[in-house]
C-alpha positions in Angstrom: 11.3 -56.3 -47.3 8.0 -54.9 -48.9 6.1 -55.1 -45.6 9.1 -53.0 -44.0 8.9 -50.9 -46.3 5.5 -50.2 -46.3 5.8 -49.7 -42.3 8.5 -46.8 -43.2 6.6 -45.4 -45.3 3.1 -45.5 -43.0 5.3 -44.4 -40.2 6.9 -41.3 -41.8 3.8 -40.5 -42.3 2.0 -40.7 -39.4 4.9 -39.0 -37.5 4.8 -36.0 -40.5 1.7 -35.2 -39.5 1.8 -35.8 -35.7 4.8 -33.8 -35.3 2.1 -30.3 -36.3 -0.4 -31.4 -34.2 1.9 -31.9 -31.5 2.8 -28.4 -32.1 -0.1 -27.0 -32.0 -1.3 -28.8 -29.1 1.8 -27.4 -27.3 1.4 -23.9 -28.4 -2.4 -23.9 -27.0 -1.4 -25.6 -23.6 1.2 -22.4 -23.4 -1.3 -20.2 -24.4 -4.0 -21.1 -22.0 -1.4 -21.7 -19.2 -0.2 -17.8 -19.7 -3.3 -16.4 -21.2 -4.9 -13.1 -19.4 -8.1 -14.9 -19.3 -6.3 -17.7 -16.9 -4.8 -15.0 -14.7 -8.0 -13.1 -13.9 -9.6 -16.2 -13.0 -6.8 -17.1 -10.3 -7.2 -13.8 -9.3 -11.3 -13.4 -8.3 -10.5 -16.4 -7.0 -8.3 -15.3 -4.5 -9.4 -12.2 -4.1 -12.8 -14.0 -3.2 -11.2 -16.5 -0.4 -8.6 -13.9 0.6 -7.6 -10.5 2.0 -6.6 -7.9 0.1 -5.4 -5.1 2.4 -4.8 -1.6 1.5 -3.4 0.1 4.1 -3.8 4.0 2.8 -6.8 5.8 1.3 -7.2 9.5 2.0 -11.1 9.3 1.0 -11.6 10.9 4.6 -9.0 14.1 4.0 -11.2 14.3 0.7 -14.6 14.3 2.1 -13.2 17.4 4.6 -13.1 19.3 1.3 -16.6 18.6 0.4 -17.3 19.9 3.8 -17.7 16.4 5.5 -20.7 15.4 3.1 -20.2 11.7 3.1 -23.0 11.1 0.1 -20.2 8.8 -1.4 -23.1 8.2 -4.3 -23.1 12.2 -5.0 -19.2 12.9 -5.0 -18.6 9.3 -7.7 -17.6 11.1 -10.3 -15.4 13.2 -8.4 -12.8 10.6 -6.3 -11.2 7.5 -7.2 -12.8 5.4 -4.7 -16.5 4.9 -3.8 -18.1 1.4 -3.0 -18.6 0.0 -6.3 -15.1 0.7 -7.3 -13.6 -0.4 -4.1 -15.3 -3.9 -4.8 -14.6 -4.2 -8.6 -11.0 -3.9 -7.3 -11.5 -6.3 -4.5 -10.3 -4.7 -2.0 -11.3 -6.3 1.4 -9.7 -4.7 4.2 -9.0 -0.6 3.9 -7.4 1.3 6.4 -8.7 5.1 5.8 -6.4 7.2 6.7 -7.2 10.5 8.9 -4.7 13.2 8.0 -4.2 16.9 8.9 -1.2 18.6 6.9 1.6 20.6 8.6 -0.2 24.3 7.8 -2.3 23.4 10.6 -0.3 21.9 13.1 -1.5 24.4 15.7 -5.2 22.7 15.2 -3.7 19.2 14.3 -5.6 17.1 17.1 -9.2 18.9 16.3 -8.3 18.3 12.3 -7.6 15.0 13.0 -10.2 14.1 15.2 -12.3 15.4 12.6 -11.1 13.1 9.9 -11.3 9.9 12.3 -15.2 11.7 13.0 -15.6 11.0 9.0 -14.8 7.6 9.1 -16.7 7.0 12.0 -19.6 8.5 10.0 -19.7 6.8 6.2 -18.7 3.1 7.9 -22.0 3.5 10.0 -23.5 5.0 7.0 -22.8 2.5 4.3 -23.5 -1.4 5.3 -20.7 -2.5 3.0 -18.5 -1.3 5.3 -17.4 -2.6 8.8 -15.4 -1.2 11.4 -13.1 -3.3 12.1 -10.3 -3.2 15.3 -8.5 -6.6 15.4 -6.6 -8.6 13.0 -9.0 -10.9 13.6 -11.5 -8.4 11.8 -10.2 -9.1 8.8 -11.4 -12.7 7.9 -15.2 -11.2 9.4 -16.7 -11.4 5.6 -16.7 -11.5 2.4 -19.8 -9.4 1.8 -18.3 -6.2 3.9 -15.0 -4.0 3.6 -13.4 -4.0 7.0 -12.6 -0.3 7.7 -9.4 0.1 9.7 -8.1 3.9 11.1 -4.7 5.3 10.3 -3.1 8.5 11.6 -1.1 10.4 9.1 0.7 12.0 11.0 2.4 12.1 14.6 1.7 15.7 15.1 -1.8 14.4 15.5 -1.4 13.8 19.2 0.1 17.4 20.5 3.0 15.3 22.2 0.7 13.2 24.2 0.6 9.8 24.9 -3.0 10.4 26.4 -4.4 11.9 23.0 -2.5 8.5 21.6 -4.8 6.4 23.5 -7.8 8.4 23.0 -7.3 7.5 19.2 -6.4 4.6 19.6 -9.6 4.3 21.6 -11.5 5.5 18.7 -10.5 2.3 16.3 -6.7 4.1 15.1 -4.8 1.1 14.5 -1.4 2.5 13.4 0.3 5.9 13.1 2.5 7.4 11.1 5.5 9.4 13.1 6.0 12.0 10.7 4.1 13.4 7.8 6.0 16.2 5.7 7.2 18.1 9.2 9.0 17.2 12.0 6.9 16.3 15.2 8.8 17.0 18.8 9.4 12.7 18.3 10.8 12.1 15.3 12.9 13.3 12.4 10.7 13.7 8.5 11.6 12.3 5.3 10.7 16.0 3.9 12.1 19.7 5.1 9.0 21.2 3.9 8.0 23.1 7.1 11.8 24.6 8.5 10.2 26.0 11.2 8.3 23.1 13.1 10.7 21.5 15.4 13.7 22.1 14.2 16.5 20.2 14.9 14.9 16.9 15.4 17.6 14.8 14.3 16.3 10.4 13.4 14.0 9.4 17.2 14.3 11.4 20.0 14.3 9.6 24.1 10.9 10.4 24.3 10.0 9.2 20.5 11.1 6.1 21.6 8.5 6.2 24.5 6.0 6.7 22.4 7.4 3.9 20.1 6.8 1.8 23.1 3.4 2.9 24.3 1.9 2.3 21.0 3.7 -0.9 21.3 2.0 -1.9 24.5 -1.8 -0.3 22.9 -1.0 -2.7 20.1 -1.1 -0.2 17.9 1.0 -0.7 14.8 4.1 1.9 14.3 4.5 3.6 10.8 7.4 4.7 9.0 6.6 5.8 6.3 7.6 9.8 5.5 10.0 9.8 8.3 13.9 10.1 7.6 15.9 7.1 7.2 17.8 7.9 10.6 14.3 7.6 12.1 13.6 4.3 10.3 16.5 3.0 11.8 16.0 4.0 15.2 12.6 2.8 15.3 14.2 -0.4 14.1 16.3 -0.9 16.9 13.8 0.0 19.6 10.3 -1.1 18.8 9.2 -4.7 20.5 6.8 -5.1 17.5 7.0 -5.4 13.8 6.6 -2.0 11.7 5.0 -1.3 8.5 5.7 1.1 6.1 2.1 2.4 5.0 3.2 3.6 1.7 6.2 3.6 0.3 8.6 2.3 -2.3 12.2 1.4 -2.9 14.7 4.3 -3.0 17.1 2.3 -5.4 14.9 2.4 -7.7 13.2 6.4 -7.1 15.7 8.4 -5.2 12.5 10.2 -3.2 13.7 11.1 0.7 10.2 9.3 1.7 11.3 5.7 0.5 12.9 3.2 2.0 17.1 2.3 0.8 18.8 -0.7 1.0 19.9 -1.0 4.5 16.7 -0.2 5.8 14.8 -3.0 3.7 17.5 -5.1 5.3 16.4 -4.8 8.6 12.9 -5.1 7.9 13.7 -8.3 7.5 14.9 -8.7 11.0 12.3 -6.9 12.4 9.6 -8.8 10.5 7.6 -5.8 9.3 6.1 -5.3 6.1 6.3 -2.6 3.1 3.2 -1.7 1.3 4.2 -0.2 -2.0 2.7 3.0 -3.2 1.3 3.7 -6.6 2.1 7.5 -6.6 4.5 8.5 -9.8 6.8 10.3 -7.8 7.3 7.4 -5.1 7.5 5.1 -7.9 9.3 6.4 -11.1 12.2 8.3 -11.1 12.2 10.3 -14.2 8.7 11.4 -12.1 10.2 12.4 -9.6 13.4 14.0 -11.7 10.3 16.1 -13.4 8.9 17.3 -9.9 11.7 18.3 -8.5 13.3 19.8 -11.5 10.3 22.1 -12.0 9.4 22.6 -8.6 6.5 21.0 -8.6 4.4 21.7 -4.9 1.2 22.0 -4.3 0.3 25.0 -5.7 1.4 23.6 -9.2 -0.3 19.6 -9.3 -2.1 20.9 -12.3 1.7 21.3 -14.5 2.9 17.5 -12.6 -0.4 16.2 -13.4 -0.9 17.4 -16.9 2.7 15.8 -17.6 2.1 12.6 -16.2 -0.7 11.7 -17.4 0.0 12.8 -21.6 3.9 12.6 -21.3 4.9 10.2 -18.6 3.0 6.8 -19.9 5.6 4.5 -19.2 5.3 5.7 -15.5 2.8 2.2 -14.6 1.0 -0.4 -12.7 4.4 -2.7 -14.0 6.6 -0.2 -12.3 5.0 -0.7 -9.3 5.5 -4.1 -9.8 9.3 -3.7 -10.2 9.8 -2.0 -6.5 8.1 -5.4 -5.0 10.4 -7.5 -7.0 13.4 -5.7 -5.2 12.2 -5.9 -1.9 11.4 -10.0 -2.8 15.2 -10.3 -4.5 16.7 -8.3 -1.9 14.9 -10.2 1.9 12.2 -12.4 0.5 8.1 -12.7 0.1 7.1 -12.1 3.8 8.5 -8.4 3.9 6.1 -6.8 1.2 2.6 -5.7 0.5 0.9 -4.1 -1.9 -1.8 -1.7 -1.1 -0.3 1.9 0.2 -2.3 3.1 -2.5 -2.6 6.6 -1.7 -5.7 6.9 -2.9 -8.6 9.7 -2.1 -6.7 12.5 -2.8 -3.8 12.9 -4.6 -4.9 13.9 -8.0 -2.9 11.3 -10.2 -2.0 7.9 -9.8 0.9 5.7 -12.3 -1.3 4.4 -15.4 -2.7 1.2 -14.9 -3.6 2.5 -11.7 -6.1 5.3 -11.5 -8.8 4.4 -9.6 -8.9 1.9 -7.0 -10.7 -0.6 -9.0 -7.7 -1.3 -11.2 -6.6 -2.6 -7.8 -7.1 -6.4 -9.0 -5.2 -6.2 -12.4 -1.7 -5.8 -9.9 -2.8 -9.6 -9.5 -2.5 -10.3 -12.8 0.6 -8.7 -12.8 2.2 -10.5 -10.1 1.1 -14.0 -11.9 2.5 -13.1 -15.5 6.1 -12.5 -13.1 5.8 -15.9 -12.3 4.9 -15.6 -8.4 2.9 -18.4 -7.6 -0.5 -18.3 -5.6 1.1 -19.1 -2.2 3.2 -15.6 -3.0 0.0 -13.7 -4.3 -1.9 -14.5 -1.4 1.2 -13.0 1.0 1.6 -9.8 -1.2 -1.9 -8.6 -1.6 -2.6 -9.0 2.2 -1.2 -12.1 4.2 1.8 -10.2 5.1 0.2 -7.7 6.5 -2.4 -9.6 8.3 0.6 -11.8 9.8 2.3 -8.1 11.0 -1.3 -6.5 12.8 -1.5 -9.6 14.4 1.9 -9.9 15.9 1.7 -5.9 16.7 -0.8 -7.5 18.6 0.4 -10.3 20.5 3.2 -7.8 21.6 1.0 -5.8 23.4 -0.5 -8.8 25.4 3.1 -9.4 27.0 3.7 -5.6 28.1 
């Protein structure tokens, strides 16, 4: 009886003080397991075996306005994105995007050409960039940014499917359709310029040419900024997968240039890819309420700016974050990207998210959501990858 009860009484001990330390030991697993510093070390170390695309940067539209200087050292302090930042973000891949806007559309192909001149110029300029034209391209390095070439902008080619393939010739690997006009293709998103082809109503017969001849270059076909009848028409027409360059969920910000449900749906079916954007009024609605409700253009970025940035703070890199969960709960991990950044030019960006090397904390991000690495490694670029190289195989069967 005594040695039993000195066995209780040893034992109620030694569990009293286990239980604590069990506690304790259980609280620091959780806390190391879910702790920032874990995250960002699962994040450098796939951003150092893996692709992270961004598929729009205006950088080149911006250099036009320091009159095509391309002294990326000198203008630092005055864009978002330069070399060092661009690697603190870990960005691997960037498709530099040459754009034109619709007040010129009589010049567009010379302003264009310009901006793809620009690229050309500070990829041979800089060694840490290389300019890349596959897919392929892609996996060259991890000591180099592959530089891709978008066209912003289907007005770009004057209606020509010979100017098409003279930019594609140059390195352009996708175009847009649209920007914030209508081209003699395709239907925009935006009803900003009335008088440019009016009347275009979704893809016209000879859009859907062109749909096809970039099909057959390989070149990949962009939807963002177009209408959602155009989205859908290219949908049903192209051979190839599409990407959306940069845009969000319209659900979630009611903005023309994003992408609504039914669309997403047959993304899906198509097996293209949407990058999400990081621009406040593609991505937060009250943002967006605030633009249009004050009639924000861009004569008055200054008022939208000074708003955003002191009033709008809960406008962030997490509600980026939210329009790639929709698109994930709605068709699933393979459909979604993140990298239409938008950035170069547009003079704010959602907080969290102001220069491009914050680029690497949407990692971070991702991880405290619970995606696993295997979903990371899609988002931030394997999706993508998997769509330019498809584009691709297309073209080698027409």
């Amino acid at each position: 009886q005594s040695h039993m009860t000195n066995w209780n009484s040893s034992s109620k001990v030694a569990i009293s003080m286990l239980i604590p330390a069990m506690m304790v030991a259980a609280i620091v697993v959780f806390l190391v397991y879910h702790s920032p510093n874990k995250y960002e070390n699962l994040s450098n170390f796939i951003l150092e075996n893996y692709p992270m695309i961004d598929t729009h940067n205006d950088l080149a539209y911006r250099l036009t306005e320091f009159k095509n200087h391309v002294d990326l050292d000198k203008w630092r302090n005055d864009t978002d994105t330069d070399v060092p930042k661009l690697l603190k973000g870990g960005i691997s891949a960037q498709f530099w995007s040459s754009f034109s806007d619709c007040h010129t559309y009589e010049h567009a192909r010379a302003n264009f050409q310009r901006g793809v001149d620009i690229i050309h110029q500070f990829v041979e300029e800089y060694p840490e960039f290389y300019l890349g034209l596959t897919s392929d391209d892609i996996s060259r390095s991890k000591d180099v940014i592959i530089s891709f070439i978008g066209i912003e902008g289907g007005h770009a080619i004057e209606n020509s499917t010979q100017v098409l393939s003279d930019f594609y010739a140059q390195g352009a690997r996708y175009m847009t359709l649209t920007h914030f006009c209508n081209t003699p293709f395709a239907e925009s998103s935006e009803d900003s310029f009335p008088l440019i082809n009016p009347g275009i109503i979704g893809l016209t017969k000879w859009g859907e040419q062109i749909v096809h001849k970039m099909n057959k270059l390989g070149m990949m076909v962009d939807i963002s900024h177009v209408h959602s009848r155009t989205m859908v028409d290219v949908l049903k027409v192209t051979k190839a997968p599409v990407i959306f360059s940069h845009s969000n969920v319209y659900a979630l910000c009611n903005n023309s240039r994003n992408v609504p449900d039914h669309v997403i749906d047959l993304v899906k079916d198509n097996g293209g890819v949407i990058m999400v954007s990081y621009v406040p009024p593609f991505t937060c609605q009250e943002n967006r309420d605030y633009w249009v409700n004050n009639g924000i253009n861009y004569d008055s970025f200054e008022k939208w700016k000074e708003w955003t940035l002191n009033h709008n703070l809960d406008c962030n890199l997490q509600r980026v974050v939210d329009h790639v969960d929709y698109i994930v709960d709605r068709i699933g991990i393979d459909y979604v990207g993140l990298g239409g950044s938008d950035h170069g030019h547009v003079p704010v960006f959602v907080h969290g998210l102001e220069d491009v090397s914050k680029t690497k904390d949407l990692l971070i991000e991702l991880f405290i959501r619970g995606y696993t690495k295997e979903d990371v490694i899609k988002i931030i670029g394997g999706n993508m990858k998997r769509v330019f190289a498809e584009v691709e195989k297309v073209s080698e069967t027409l």
